[in-house]
N, C-alpha and C positions, 0 to 999 in steps of 0.2 A: 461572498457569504450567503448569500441568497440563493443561488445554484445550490450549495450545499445542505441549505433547509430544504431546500424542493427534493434535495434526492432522497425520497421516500424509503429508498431497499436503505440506507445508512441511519436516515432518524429514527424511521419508525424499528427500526431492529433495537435502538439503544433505548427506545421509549418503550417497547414490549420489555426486554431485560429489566427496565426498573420498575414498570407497574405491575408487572407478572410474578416479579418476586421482593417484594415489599417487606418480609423478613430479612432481607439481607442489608437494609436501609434503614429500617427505622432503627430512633434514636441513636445514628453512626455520625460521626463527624466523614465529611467526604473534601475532599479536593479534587476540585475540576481545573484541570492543567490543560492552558491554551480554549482557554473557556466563550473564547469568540463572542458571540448576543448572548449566555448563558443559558442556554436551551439545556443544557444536560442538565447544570443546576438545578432548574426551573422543574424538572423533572426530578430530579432525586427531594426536592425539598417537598412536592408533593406526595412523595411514596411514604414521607414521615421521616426524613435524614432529621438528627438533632440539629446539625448546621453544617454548611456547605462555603466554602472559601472557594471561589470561582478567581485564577489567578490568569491576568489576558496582559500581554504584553503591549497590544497596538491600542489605537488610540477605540477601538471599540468596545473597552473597558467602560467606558462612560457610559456610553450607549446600554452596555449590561445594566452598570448601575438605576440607571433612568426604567430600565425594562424589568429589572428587579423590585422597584417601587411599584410602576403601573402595577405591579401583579401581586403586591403585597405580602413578597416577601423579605424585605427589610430586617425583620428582626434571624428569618432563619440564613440568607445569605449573603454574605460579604465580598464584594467584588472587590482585589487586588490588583490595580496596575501596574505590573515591572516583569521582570523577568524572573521565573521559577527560582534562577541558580540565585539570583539577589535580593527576594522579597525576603521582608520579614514575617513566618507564621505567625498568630498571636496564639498557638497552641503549638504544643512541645510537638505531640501525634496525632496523625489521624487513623480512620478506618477503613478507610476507601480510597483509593483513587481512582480516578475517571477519567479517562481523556481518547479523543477523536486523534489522535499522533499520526496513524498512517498517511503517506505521500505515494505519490504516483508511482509504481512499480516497488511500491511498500514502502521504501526505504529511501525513495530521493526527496529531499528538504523536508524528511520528515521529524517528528518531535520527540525520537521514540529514546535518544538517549536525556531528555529532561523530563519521561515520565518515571526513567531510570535513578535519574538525580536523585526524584523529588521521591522514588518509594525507597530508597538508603539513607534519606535524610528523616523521613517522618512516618514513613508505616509501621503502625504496630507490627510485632508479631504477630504471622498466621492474618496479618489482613489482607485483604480481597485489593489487587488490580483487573479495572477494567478496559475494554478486555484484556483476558490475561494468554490465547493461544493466537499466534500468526503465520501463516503459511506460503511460502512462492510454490509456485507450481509455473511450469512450463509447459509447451504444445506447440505444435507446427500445420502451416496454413499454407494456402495456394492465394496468392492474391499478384496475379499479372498485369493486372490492369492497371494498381497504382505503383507497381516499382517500376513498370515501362512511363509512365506519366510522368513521376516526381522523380525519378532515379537514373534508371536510362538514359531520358531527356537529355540530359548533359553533357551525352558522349557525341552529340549533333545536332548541333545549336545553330538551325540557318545557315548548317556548312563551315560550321566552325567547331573544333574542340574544344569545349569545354571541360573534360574532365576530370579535371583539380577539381571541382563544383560535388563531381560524383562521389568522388571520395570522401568527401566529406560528409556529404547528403547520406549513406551509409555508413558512419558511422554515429548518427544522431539516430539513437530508436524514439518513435512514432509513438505519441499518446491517442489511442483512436479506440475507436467499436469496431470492431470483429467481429462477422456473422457466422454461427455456428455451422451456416454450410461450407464456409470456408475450412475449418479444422480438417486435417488430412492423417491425424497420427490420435495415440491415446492422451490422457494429459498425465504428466508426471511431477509427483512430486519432488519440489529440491530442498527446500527447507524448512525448518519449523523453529518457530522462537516461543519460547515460555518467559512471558514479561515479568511474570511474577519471583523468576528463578536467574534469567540469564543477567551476562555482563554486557558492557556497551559494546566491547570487540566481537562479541559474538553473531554481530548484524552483518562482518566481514566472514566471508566461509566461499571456499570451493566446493563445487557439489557436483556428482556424479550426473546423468541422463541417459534415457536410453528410448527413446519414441518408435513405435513401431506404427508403421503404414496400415489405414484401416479398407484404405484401396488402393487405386492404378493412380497417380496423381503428378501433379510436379509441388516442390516445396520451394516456396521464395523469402519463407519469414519464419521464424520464430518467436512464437509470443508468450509474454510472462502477465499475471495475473494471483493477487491474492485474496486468502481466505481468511475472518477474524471467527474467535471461538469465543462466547461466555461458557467455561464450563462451570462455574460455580453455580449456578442459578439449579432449580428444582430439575427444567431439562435443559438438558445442552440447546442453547441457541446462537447465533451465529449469520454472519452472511458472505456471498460469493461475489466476487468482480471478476468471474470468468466471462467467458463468453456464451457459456452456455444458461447462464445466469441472469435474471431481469438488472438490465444498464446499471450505472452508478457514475456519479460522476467522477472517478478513478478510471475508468473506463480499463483499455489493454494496453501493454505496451509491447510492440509490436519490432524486432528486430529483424530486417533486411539483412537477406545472404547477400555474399558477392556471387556465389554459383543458386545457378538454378537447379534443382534436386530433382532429376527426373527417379521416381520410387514405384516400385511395383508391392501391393498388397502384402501383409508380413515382412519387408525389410525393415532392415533398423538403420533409424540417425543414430551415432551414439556418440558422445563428450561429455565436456565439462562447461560449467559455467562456476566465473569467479566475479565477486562482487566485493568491492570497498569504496569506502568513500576517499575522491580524491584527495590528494596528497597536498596539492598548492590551493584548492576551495573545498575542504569535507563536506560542504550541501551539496554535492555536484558527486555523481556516483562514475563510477570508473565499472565497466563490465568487459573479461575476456573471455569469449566462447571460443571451445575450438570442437569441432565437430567431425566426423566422418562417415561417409556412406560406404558399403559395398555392395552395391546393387546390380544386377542384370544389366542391366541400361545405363546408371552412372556409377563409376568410384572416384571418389573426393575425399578430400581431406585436408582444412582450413583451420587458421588461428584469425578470429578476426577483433578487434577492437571499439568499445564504445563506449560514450562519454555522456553519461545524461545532463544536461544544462540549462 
Protein backbone atom coordinates (compact mmCIF):
# COMPACT_ATOMS: atom_id res chain seq x y z
CA UNK A 1 0.00 0.00 0.00
CA UNK A 2 2.58 2.26 0.73
CA UNK A 3 4.94 1.67 -2.36
CA UNK A 4 1.81 2.63 -4.14
CA UNK A 5 1.28 6.08 -2.26
CA UNK A 6 4.94 6.81 -2.90
CA UNK A 7 4.45 6.31 -6.60
CA UNK A 8 4.14 9.89 -7.14
CA UNK A 9 3.71 9.58 -11.49
CA UNK A 10 0.22 7.40 -10.15
CA UNK A 11 -1.05 9.65 -7.11
CA UNK A 12 -0.03 12.77 -7.99
CA UNK A 13 -1.67 12.30 -11.68
CA UNK A 14 -5.17 11.28 -9.93
CA UNK A 15 -4.83 14.06 -7.41
CA UNK A 16 -4.01 16.83 -10.39
CA UNK A 17 -7.28 15.08 -12.43
CA UNK A 18 -9.44 16.03 -9.37
CA UNK A 19 -8.12 19.33 -8.05
CA UNK A 20 -7.58 20.67 -11.53
CA UNK A 21 -11.02 20.00 -12.54
CA UNK A 22 -13.32 20.48 -9.70
CA UNK A 23 -16.38 21.14 -12.05
CA UNK A 24 -16.60 17.62 -12.71
CA UNK A 25 -16.90 16.73 -8.77
CA UNK A 26 -18.57 18.91 -7.22
CA UNK A 27 -21.76 18.15 -5.81
CA UNK A 28 -21.37 14.33 -7.83
CA UNK A 29 -21.95 11.41 -5.79
CA UNK A 30 -18.58 9.20 -6.60
CA UNK A 31 -17.62 5.66 -6.05
CA UNK A 32 -14.20 4.64 -5.21
CA UNK A 33 -13.82 0.96 -6.27
CA UNK A 34 -11.10 -0.96 -4.47
CA UNK A 35 -10.47 2.23 -2.34
CA UNK A 36 -7.51 0.77 -0.45
CA UNK A 37 -6.48 3.98 2.71
CA UNK A 38 -9.03 6.08 0.71
CA UNK A 39 -6.67 8.40 -0.79
CA UNK A 40 -8.80 9.03 -4.09
CA UNK A 41 -11.89 9.63 -1.79
CA UNK A 42 -10.03 11.88 0.48
CA UNK A 43 -9.42 13.78 -2.76
CA UNK A 44 -12.61 13.78 -4.52
CA UNK A 45 -14.48 14.81 -1.24
CA UNK A 46 -12.03 17.83 -1.09
CA UNK A 47 -12.65 18.94 -4.80
CA UNK A 48 -16.38 19.31 -3.44
CA UNK A 49 -17.97 15.50 -4.46
CA UNK A 50 -21.55 15.79 -2.63
CA UNK A 51 -20.52 12.22 -1.27
CA UNK A 52 -18.19 9.52 -1.88
CA UNK A 53 -18.77 5.62 -1.08
CA UNK A 54 -15.11 4.33 -0.84
CA UNK A 55 -15.89 0.45 -1.36
CA UNK A 56 -12.38 -1.71 -0.14
CA UNK A 57 -12.72 -5.35 0.19
CA UNK A 58 -9.58 -6.25 2.50
CA UNK A 59 -9.40 -5.65 5.93
CA UNK A 60 -7.90 -1.92 5.04
CA UNK A 61 -11.42 -0.82 5.02
CA UNK A 62 -11.13 0.00 8.65
CA UNK A 63 -8.06 1.63 8.35
CA UNK A 64 -9.96 4.01 5.54
CA UNK A 65 -12.62 4.38 7.95
CA UNK A 66 -10.23 5.67 10.95
CA UNK A 67 -8.29 7.96 8.10
CA UNK A 68 -11.69 9.19 6.94
CA UNK A 69 -12.42 10.56 10.61
CA UNK A 70 -8.79 11.93 11.26
CA UNK A 71 -9.40 14.05 8.32
CA UNK A 72 -12.99 14.91 8.97
CA UNK A 73 -14.64 13.62 6.43
CA UNK A 74 -17.27 11.49 7.97
CA UNK A 75 -20.19 13.20 7.12
CA UNK A 76 -19.13 13.38 3.02
CA UNK A 77 -17.43 9.73 2.98
CA UNK A 78 -18.70 6.38 3.65
CA UNK A 79 -16.36 3.52 3.59
CA UNK A 80 -17.76 0.11 2.47
CA UNK A 81 -16.34 -3.26 3.44
CA UNK A 82 -17.20 -6.16 1.04
CA UNK A 83 -16.95 -6.74 -2.23
CA UNK A 84 -18.25 -4.40 -5.19
CA UNK A 85 -20.33 -7.45 -6.88
CA UNK A 86 -22.06 -7.97 -3.11
CA UNK A 87 -22.24 -4.71 -1.21
CA UNK A 88 -25.07 -3.05 -0.74
CA UNK A 89 -25.18 0.80 -2.35
CA UNK A 90 -27.36 2.95 -0.15
CA UNK A 91 -28.08 4.93 -3.30
CA UNK A 92 -29.77 3.69 -6.42
CA UNK A 93 -26.70 5.84 -8.69
CA UNK A 94 -23.91 7.34 -8.78
CA UNK A 95 -21.87 9.98 -10.93
CA UNK A 96 -18.54 9.02 -10.92
CA UNK A 97 -16.58 6.23 -10.56
CA UNK A 98 -12.98 6.17 -9.66
CA UNK A 99 -10.91 3.55 -9.35
CA UNK A 100 -6.95 2.60 -9.39
CA UNK A 101 -8.04 -1.07 -11.32
CA UNK A 102 -4.77 -1.50 -13.31
CA UNK A 103 -2.37 -4.67 -12.58
CA UNK A 104 0.87 -5.37 -13.87
CA UNK A 105 0.96 -5.47 -17.66
CA UNK A 106 -2.65 -3.75 -17.26
CA UNK A 107 -4.58 -6.65 -17.12
CA UNK A 108 -3.08 -9.31 -14.71
CA UNK A 109 -5.04 -9.47 -11.24
CA UNK A 110 -6.29 -6.49 -12.22
CA UNK A 111 -9.96 -4.97 -10.98
CA UNK A 112 -10.89 -3.84 -14.31
CA UNK A 113 -13.91 -6.13 -14.86
CA UNK A 114 -15.50 -4.91 -11.15
CA UNK A 115 -15.18 -1.33 -12.19
CA UNK A 116 -17.21 -2.80 -15.23
CA UNK A 117 -19.68 -4.31 -12.75
CA UNK A 118 -20.11 -1.54 -10.57
CA UNK A 119 -20.52 1.14 -13.91
CA UNK A 120 -23.77 -1.28 -15.37
CA UNK A 121 -24.89 -1.61 -11.95
CA UNK A 122 -25.04 2.24 -10.91
CA UNK A 123 -23.69 4.91 -13.26
CA UNK A 124 -25.97 7.37 -14.44
CA UNK A 125 -26.19 7.99 -17.84
CA UNK A 126 -23.40 9.98 -19.65
CA UNK A 127 -21.49 9.57 -16.22
CA UNK A 128 -17.81 9.93 -16.04
CA UNK A 129 -15.40 6.72 -15.25
CA UNK A 130 -12.27 7.24 -14.03
CA UNK A 131 -10.06 6.78 -15.85
CA UNK A 132 -11.85 6.02 -18.64
CA UNK A 133 -8.97 5.37 -21.90
CA UNK A 134 -6.19 2.33 -21.51
CA UNK A 135 -3.57 1.40 -23.58
CA UNK A 136 -0.86 -1.81 -24.19
CA UNK A 137 1.82 -0.95 -26.20
CA UNK A 138 4.75 -3.09 -27.03
CA UNK A 139 8.70 -2.67 -27.84
CA UNK A 140 11.67 -4.70 -28.07
CA UNK A 141 15.06 -4.46 -26.03
CA UNK A 142 18.61 -5.80 -26.06
CA UNK A 143 19.30 -7.01 -22.51
CA UNK A 144 22.13 -10.10 -22.65
CA UNK A 145 23.10 -9.81 -19.54
CA UNK A 146 20.18 -10.87 -17.52
CA UNK A 147 18.77 -13.66 -19.89
CA UNK A 148 22.51 -15.16 -20.01
CA UNK A 149 22.25 -14.89 -15.88
CA UNK A 150 18.55 -15.94 -15.02
CA UNK A 151 17.87 -17.85 -18.34
CA UNK A 152 20.81 -19.35 -19.87
CA UNK A 153 21.94 -20.36 -16.54
CA UNK A 154 20.18 -23.47 -16.51
CA UNK A 155 21.32 -25.00 -19.52
CA UNK A 156 24.80 -25.65 -17.30
CA UNK A 157 24.28 -25.94 -13.90
CA UNK A 158 27.94 -27.02 -12.51
CA UNK A 159 27.93 -29.53 -15.36
CA UNK A 160 24.69 -30.47 -15.16
CA UNK A 161 21.53 -29.96 -17.33
CA UNK A 162 19.20 -28.24 -16.04
CA UNK A 163 17.01 -27.29 -18.57
CA UNK A 164 13.49 -28.13 -17.70
CA UNK A 165 14.38 -25.01 -15.27
CA UNK A 166 14.80 -22.95 -18.69
CA UNK A 167 11.88 -23.67 -19.94
CA UNK A 168 10.14 -22.74 -17.70
CA UNK A 169 12.08 -19.49 -16.50
CA UNK A 170 10.94 -18.39 -20.23
CA UNK A 171 7.90 -18.61 -20.16
CA UNK A 172 7.27 -16.54 -16.93
CA UNK A 173 7.53 -12.58 -18.24
CA UNK A 174 9.66 -10.46 -15.91
CA UNK A 175 8.05 -7.40 -13.87
CA UNK A 176 11.28 -5.05 -13.88
CA UNK A 177 12.55 -1.40 -15.07
CA UNK A 178 13.77 -1.23 -18.44
CA UNK A 179 16.27 1.43 -19.31
CA UNK A 180 15.40 3.28 -22.31
CA UNK A 181 18.99 2.67 -23.82
CA UNK A 182 18.01 -0.60 -23.89
CA UNK A 183 14.89 -0.07 -26.53
CA UNK A 184 16.09 -1.41 -30.04
CA UNK A 185 12.80 -0.97 -32.13
CA UNK A 186 9.80 1.76 -32.18
CA UNK A 187 7.06 1.30 -29.60
CA UNK A 188 3.81 0.09 -31.01
CA UNK A 189 0.68 0.11 -30.19
CA UNK A 190 -1.64 -3.01 -29.55
CA UNK A 191 -4.65 -2.04 -27.68
CA UNK A 192 -6.93 0.34 -26.43
CA UNK A 193 -9.90 -0.16 -23.98
CA UNK A 194 -12.59 2.62 -23.41
CA UNK A 195 -13.77 1.68 -19.73
CA UNK A 196 -16.52 3.90 -20.03
CA UNK A 197 -17.90 2.05 -23.44
CA UNK A 198 -16.23 -1.58 -23.45
CA UNK A 199 -17.35 -5.29 -22.34
CA UNK A 200 -15.41 -7.56 -19.76
CA UNK A 201 -14.31 -9.88 -22.86
CA UNK A 202 -12.95 -7.16 -24.48
CA UNK A 203 -9.73 -7.17 -22.08
CA UNK A 204 -9.28 -10.76 -24.31
CA UNK A 205 -8.00 -9.51 -28.03
CA UNK A 206 -5.39 -10.55 -30.56
CA UNK A 207 -3.44 -7.82 -31.78
CA UNK A 208 -1.41 -7.32 -34.79
CA UNK A 209 2.69 -5.80 -34.23
CA UNK A 210 5.17 -4.70 -36.43
CA UNK A 211 8.61 -3.15 -34.66
CA UNK A 212 10.97 -1.90 -36.70
CA UNK A 213 14.92 -1.66 -35.86
CA UNK A 214 15.98 1.75 -34.88
CA UNK A 215 19.68 0.41 -35.34
CA UNK A 216 22.31 -2.57 -35.75
CA UNK A 217 21.26 -4.53 -32.49
CA UNK A 218 20.31 -8.09 -31.11
CA UNK A 219 16.69 -8.35 -29.57
CA UNK A 220 16.37 -10.78 -26.48
CA UNK A 221 12.81 -9.50 -24.99
CA UNK A 222 10.00 -8.10 -25.68
CA UNK A 223 8.43 -5.61 -23.44
CA UNK A 224 4.77 -4.60 -22.82
CA UNK A 225 3.84 -1.49 -20.86
CA UNK A 226 0.72 0.74 -20.44
CA UNK A 227 -0.76 4.05 -20.73
CA UNK A 228 -4.08 5.64 -18.72
CA UNK A 229 -6.04 8.69 -20.35
CA UNK A 230 -8.48 11.13 -18.29
CA UNK A 231 -9.89 12.57 -21.26
CA UNK A 232 -12.86 14.17 -19.77
CA UNK A 233 -11.12 16.55 -17.61
CA UNK A 234 -10.62 20.54 -19.20
CA UNK A 235 -7.12 18.89 -20.81
CA UNK A 236 -6.38 15.44 -21.48
CA UNK A 237 -4.21 14.18 -18.63
CA UNK A 238 -2.87 11.04 -18.17
CA UNK A 239 0.25 9.01 -17.42
CA UNK A 240 2.93 6.34 -18.90
CA UNK A 241 4.57 3.07 -17.39
CA UNK A 242 6.77 2.94 -20.52
CA UNK A 243 10.04 3.00 -20.29
CA UNK A 244 10.64 5.92 -21.63
CA UNK A 245 8.63 7.36 -18.81
CA UNK A 246 9.43 8.61 -15.07
CA UNK A 247 9.25 4.71 -12.94
CA UNK A 248 5.85 3.65 -11.49
CA UNK A 249 5.59 1.01 -9.48
CA UNK A 250 3.84 -1.13 -12.63
CA UNK A 251 7.18 -0.86 -13.84
CA UNK A 252 7.63 -3.19 -17.45
CA UNK A 253 6.89 -6.37 -18.23
CA UNK A 254 9.45 -7.65 -19.96
CA UNK A 255 9.08 -11.15 -22.20
CA UNK A 256 12.28 -13.35 -23.05
CA UNK A 257 12.62 -14.86 -26.64
CA UNK A 258 13.85 -18.32 -27.07
CA UNK A 259 16.07 -16.90 -30.10
CA UNK A 260 18.28 -14.13 -30.07
CA UNK A 261 17.27 -11.63 -32.81
CA UNK A 262 20.33 -10.52 -34.47
CA UNK A 263 18.52 -7.14 -36.53
CA UNK A 264 20.05 -4.66 -38.70
CA UNK A 265 18.56 -0.86 -38.75
CA UNK A 266 14.92 -0.70 -40.61
CA UNK A 267 14.09 -4.56 -40.21
CA UNK A 268 10.95 -5.56 -38.89
CA UNK A 269 9.85 -8.02 -35.98
CA UNK A 270 6.39 -8.54 -37.11
CA UNK A 271 3.43 -10.87 -35.20
CA UNK A 272 0.91 -11.33 -33.05
CA UNK A 273 0.13 -11.03 -29.56
CA UNK A 274 -2.80 -12.77 -27.74
CA UNK A 275 -4.02 -12.17 -24.34
CA UNK A 276 -6.80 -13.91 -22.04
CA UNK A 277 -7.23 -14.64 -18.81
CA UNK A 278 -6.52 -18.18 -17.82
CA UNK A 279 -9.03 -20.63 -18.22
CA UNK A 280 -8.49 -22.86 -14.89
CA UNK A 281 -7.38 -19.31 -12.49
CA UNK A 282 -8.82 -15.99 -14.71
CA UNK A 283 -6.26 -13.76 -12.31
CA UNK A 284 -3.49 -15.49 -13.91
CA UNK A 285 -3.23 -14.03 -17.71
CA UNK A 286 -2.24 -16.63 -20.47
CA UNK A 287 -0.07 -14.60 -23.43
CA UNK A 288 0.83 -16.27 -27.13
CA UNK A 289 3.31 -14.36 -29.22
CA UNK A 290 4.37 -15.59 -32.37
CA UNK A 291 6.75 -13.43 -34.09
CA UNK A 292 9.04 -13.51 -37.12
CA UNK A 293 12.10 -11.88 -38.58
CA UNK A 294 13.63 -11.72 -42.07
CA UNK A 295 16.60 -10.06 -41.71
CA UNK A 296 20.18 -10.18 -43.36
CA UNK A 297 21.65 -11.76 -40.59
CA UNK A 298 18.71 -13.72 -38.81
CA UNK A 299 15.27 -15.36 -40.32
CA UNK A 300 12.99 -16.81 -37.52
CA UNK A 301 9.98 -17.43 -36.91
CA UNK A 302 8.37 -18.55 -33.39
CA UNK A 303 5.00 -19.29 -31.42
CA UNK A 304 6.03 -18.93 -27.95
CA UNK A 305 3.86 -19.29 -24.69
CA UNK A 306 3.26 -17.39 -21.34
CA UNK A 307 1.64 -17.44 -18.16
CA UNK A 308 1.75 -14.53 -15.89
CA UNK A 309 1.29 -15.76 -12.15
Amino acid sequence: MQEMLKDAVRTKTYQSVIYKNPFLFKDKVVLDVGAGTGILSLFCAKAGAKHVYAVECSSMADMAEEIVKLNNFSNVITVLKGKVEEIELPVAQVDIIISEWMGYFLVYENMLNTVLYARDMWLVKDGLVLPDMASLHLTAIEDADYKEDKIEFWNNVYGFDMSCIRKQALSEPLVDIVEQKQIVTNCQLLKTMDISKMAPEDASFTAPFKLVAERDDYIHALVAYFDVSFTKCHKLMGFSTGPKSRATHWKQTVLYLEDVLTICQGEIVIGTMTVAPNKKNPRDVDIMLKYSLNGRHCQVSRTQYYRMR
